[in-house]
C-alpha positions as a printed NumPy array, in Angstrom:
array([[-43.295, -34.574,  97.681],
       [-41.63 , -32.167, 100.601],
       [-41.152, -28.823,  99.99 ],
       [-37.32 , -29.101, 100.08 ],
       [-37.594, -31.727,  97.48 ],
       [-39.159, -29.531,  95.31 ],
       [-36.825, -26.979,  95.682],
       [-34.321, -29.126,  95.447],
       [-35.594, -29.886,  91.946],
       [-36.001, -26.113,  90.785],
       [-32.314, -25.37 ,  91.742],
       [-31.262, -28.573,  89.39 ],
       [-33.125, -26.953,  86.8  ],
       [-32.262, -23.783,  87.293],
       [-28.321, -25.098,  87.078],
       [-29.182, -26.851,  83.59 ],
       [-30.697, -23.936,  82.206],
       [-27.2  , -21.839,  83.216],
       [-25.248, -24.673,  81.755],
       [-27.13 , -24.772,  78.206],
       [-26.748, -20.913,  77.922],
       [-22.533, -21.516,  78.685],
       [-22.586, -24.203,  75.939],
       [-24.456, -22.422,  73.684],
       [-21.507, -19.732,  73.464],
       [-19.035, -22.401,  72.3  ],
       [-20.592, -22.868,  68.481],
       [-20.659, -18.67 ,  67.996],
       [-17.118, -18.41 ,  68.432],
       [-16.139, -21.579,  66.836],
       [-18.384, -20.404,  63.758],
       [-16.713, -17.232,  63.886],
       [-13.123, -19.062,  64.223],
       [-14.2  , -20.852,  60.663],
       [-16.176, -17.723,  58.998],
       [-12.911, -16.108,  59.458],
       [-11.133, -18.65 ,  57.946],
       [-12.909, -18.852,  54.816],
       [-12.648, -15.457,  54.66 ],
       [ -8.777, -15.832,  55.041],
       [ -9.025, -18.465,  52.175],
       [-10.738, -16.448,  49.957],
       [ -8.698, -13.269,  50.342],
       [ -5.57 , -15.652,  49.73 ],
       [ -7.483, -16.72 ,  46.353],
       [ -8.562, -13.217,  45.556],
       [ -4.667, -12.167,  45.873],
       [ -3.613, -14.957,  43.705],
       [ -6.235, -14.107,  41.009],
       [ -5.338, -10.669,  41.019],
       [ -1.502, -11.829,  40.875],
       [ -2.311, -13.704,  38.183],
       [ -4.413, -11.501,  35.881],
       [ -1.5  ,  -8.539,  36.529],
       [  0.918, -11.171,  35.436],
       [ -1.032, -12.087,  32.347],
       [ -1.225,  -8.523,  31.697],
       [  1.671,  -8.031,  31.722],
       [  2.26 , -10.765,  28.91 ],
       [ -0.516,  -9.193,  26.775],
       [  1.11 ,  -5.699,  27.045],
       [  4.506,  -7.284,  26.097],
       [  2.826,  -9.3  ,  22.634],
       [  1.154,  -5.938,  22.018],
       [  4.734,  -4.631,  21.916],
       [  5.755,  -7.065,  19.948],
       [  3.142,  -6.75 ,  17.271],
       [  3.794,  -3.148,  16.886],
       [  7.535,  -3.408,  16.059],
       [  6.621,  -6.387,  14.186],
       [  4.167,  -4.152,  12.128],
       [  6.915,  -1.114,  12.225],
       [  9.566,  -3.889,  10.576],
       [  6.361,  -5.07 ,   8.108],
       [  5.73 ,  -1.343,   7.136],
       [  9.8  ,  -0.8  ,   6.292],
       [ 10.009,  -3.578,   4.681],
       [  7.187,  -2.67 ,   2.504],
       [  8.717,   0.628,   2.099],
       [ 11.91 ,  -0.755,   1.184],
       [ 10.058,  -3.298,  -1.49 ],
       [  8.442,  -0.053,  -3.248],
       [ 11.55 ,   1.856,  -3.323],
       [ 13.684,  -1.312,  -4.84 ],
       [ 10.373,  -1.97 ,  -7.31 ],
       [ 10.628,   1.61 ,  -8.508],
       [ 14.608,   2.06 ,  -8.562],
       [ 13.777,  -1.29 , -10.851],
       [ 11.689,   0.057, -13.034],
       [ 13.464,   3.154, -13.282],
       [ 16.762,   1.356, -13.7  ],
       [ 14.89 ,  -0.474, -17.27 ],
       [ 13.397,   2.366, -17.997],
       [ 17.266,   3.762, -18.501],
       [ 17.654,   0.838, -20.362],
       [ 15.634,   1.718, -22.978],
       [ 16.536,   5.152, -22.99 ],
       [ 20.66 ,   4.374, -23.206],
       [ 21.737,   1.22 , -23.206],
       [ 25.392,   0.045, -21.674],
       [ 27.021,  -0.007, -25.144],
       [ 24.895,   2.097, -27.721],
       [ 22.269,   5.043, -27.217],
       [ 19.369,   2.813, -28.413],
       [ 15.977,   4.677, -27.855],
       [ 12.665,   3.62 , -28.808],
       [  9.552,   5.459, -29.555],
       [  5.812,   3.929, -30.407],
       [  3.778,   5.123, -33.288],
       [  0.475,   4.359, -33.752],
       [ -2.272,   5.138, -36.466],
       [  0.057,   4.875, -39.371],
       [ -1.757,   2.752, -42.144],
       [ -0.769,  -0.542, -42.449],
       [ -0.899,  -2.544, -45.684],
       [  0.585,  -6.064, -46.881],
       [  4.199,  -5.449, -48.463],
       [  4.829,  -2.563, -46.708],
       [  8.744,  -1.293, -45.566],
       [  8.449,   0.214, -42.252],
       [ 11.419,   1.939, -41.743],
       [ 10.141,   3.818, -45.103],
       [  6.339,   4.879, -43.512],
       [  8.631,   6.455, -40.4  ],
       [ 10.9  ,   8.297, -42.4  ],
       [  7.779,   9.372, -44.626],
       [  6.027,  10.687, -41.429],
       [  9.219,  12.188, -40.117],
       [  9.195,  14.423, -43.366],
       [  5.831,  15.471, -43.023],
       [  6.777,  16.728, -39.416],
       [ 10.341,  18.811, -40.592],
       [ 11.745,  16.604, -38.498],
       [ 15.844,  15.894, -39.143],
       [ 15.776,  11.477, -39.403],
       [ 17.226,   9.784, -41.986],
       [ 17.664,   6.245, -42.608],
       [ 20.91 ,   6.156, -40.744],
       [ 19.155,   7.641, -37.676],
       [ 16.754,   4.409, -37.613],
       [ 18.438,   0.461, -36.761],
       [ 15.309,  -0.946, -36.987],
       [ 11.244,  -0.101, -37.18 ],
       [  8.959,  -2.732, -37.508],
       [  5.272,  -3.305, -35.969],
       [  4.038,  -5.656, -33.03 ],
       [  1.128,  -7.045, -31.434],
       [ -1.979,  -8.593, -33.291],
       [ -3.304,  -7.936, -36.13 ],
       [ -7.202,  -6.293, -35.803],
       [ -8.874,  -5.672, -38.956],
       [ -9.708,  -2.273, -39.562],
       [ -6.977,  -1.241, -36.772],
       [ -3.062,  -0.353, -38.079],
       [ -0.802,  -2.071, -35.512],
       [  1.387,   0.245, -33.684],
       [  5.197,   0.646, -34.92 ],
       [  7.824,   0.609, -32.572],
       [ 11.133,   2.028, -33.905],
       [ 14.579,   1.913, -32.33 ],
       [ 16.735,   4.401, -33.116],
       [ 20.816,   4.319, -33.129],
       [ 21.182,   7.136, -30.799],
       [ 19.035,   9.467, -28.335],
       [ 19.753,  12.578, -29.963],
       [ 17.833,  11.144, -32.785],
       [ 14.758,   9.725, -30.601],
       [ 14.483,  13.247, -29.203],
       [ 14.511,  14.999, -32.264],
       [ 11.335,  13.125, -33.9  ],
       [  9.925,  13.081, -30.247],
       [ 10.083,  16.782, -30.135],
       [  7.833,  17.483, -33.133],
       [  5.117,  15.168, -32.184],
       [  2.849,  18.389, -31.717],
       [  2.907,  19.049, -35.51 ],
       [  0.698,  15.616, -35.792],
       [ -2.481,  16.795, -33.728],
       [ -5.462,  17.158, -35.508],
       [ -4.361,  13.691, -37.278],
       [ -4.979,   9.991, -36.457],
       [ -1.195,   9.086, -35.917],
       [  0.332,   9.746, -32.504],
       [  4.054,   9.665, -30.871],
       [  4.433,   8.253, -27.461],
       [  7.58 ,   7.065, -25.759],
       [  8.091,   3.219, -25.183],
       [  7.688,   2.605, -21.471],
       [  8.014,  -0.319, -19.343],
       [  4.942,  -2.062, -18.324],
       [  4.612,  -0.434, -14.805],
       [  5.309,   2.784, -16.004],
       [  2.706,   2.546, -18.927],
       [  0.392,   1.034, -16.471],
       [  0.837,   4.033, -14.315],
       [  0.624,   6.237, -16.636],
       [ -2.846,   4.741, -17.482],
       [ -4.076,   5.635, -14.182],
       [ -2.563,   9.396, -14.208],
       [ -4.56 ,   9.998, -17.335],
       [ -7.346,   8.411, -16.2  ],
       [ -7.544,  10.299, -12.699],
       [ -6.295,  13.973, -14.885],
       [ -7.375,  15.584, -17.822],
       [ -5.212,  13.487, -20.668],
       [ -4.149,  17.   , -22.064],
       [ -2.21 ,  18.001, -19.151],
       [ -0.732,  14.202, -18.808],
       [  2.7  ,  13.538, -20.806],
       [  6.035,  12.088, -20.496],
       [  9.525,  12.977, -20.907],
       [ 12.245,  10.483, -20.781],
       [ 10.422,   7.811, -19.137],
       [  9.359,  10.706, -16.386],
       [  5.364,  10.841, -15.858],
       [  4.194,  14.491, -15.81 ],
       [  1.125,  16.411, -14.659],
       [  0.544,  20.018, -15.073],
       [ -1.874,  21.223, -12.572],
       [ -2.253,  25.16 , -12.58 ],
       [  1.293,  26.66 , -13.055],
       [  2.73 ,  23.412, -11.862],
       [  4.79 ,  20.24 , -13.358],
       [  4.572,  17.713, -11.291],
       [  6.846,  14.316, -11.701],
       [  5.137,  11.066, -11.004],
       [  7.208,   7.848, -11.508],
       [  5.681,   5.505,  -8.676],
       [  2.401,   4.704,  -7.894],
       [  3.166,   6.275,  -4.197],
       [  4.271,   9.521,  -6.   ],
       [  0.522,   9.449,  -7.691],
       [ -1.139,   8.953,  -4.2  ],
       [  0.178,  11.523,  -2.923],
       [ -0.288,  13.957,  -5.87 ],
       [ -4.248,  13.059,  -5.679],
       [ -4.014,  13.934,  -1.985],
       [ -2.383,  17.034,  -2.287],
       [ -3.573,  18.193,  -5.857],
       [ -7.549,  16.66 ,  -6.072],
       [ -8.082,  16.151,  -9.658],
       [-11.277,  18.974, -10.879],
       [ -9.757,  21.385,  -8.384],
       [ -7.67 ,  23.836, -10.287],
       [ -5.803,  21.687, -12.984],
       [ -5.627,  23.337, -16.235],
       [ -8.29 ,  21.695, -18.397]])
C-alpha cells in the first residue's frame, strides 16, 4: 500500500469520525424538543388538577354553607317547637285553673284515710275544718279519689271546686297540715308535674313549691319561676344547686 493511499484512508476516517460527532447532536435536541413537551403536558395537567380541586372547593365551601343555615333553620325550629310545647302546656294548665265557662279549680290531696263506704266530699270538708279554712259543701262540685288501689296506701283525692276563690282559700292553709301525713298540692298537667319532679329532685324539696300552675325555687333571697324545662337549665347554670340555696 502507497503512502498516499494510506493517507488517503486516514482522511476518510478522519471525515467519518466528524460526521458521527454532527449526528450525534441531532438526538440531544430532539430529546430536549420531547422532555419539554412532557413537561408542557404535565404543567397543562397540573393546571387542570389544580382547576379542578379549587372548583370542588368551592362546592364543599358552598354545602358547608348550606348545612349551617340548614342547622340555623333546625335550631329555630326547635326553638319554636319548645316555645309552642310550653305556651301548650301553659295554655291547659289555665284550663284547669279557669275554665271558658266556670272557675273550676282542682287541688290533690293525699294521705287522707281511705275506707270502704266512705263520702269524699265529707273527708275534704272534715280536713278543711281542721285547717280554719272557709269551704263548705257549696264550695266543692265534686271530690272523689283516682288511681289504683295499694293496700296499706290511701289513694289520693282530687277535688274540683266551683270557683278559684275557693281553691285558693283551702290552698292557702296547707301549712297548718305539716307535721301530719296528709298533704295539699295543686293538680298539674303531666309536663308540669314531671318538671316539677326534676326541680325537687335537683333543689332542696323545702324551697320547691307552686303557685297557680307556676314552678318556684327560692334560692337565697330569690324566687325564681320555672315553667319549662329550658327555664330549669338555665336556673342550674346560673344558680348550681348546694351553692347558696336556702336549705
Amino acid at each position: 500500500m502507497t503512502r498516499e493511499t494510506r493517507n488517503n484512508k486516514a482522511e476518510a476516517k478522519a471525515e467519518a469520525k466528524a460526521e458521527v460527532k454532527t449526528d450525534t447532536s441531532v438526538p440531544v435536541e430532539v430529546l430536549d424538543r420531547i422532555v419539554n413537551k412532557v413537561a408542557e403536558k404535565f404543567q397543562e395537567l397540573i393546571s387542570q388538577q389544580t382547576a379542578t380541586l379549587q372548583s370542588l372547593s368551592g362546592e364543599i365551601q358552598s354545602l358547608r354553607e348550606d348545612s349551617n343555615k340548614k342547622d340555623e333553620e333546625i335550631q329555630k325550629l326547635k326553638l319554636f317547637a319548645d316555645h309552642a310545647r310550653a305556651r301548650l302546656d301553659e295554655l291547659e294548665q289555665y284550663g284547669r285553673r279557669n275554665t271558658l265557662l266556670k272557675e273550676l279549680c282542682n287541688l290533690r290531696i293525699f294521705g287522707v284515710h281511705e275506707s270502704a263506704g266512705e263520702k269524699v266530699e265529707d273527708l275534704v270538708l272534715d280536713l278543711a275544718s281542721k285547717m280554719d279554712s272557709n269551704i263548705s259543701q257549696s264550695c266543692i262540685d265534686r271530690a272523689h279519689r283516682v288511681g289504683k288501689k295499694i293496700a296499706g296506701k290511701p289513694r289520693p283525692i282530687i277535688v274540683k271546686f266551683t270557683a278559684y276563690a275557693n281553691r285558693r282559700e283551702m290552698f292557702s292553709k296547707k301549712k297548718s297540715l305539716k307535721g301530719t301525713p296528709v298533704s295539699i298540692v295543686e293538680d298539674l298537667t303531666k309536663p308540669r308535674a314531671s318538671l316539677l319532679k326534676m326541680v325537687s329532685q335537683t333543689y332542696p324539696k323545702n324551697n320547691v313549691w307552686t303557685s297557680d300552675g307556676v314552678i318556684l325555687l327560692r334560692y337565697d333571697d330569690k324566687v325564681i319561676r320555672i315553667v319549662t324545662g329550658s327555664d330549669l337549665d338555665s336556673t342550674y347554670l346560673k344558680y348550681p344547686p348546694g351553692k347558696g340555696e336556702n336549705k
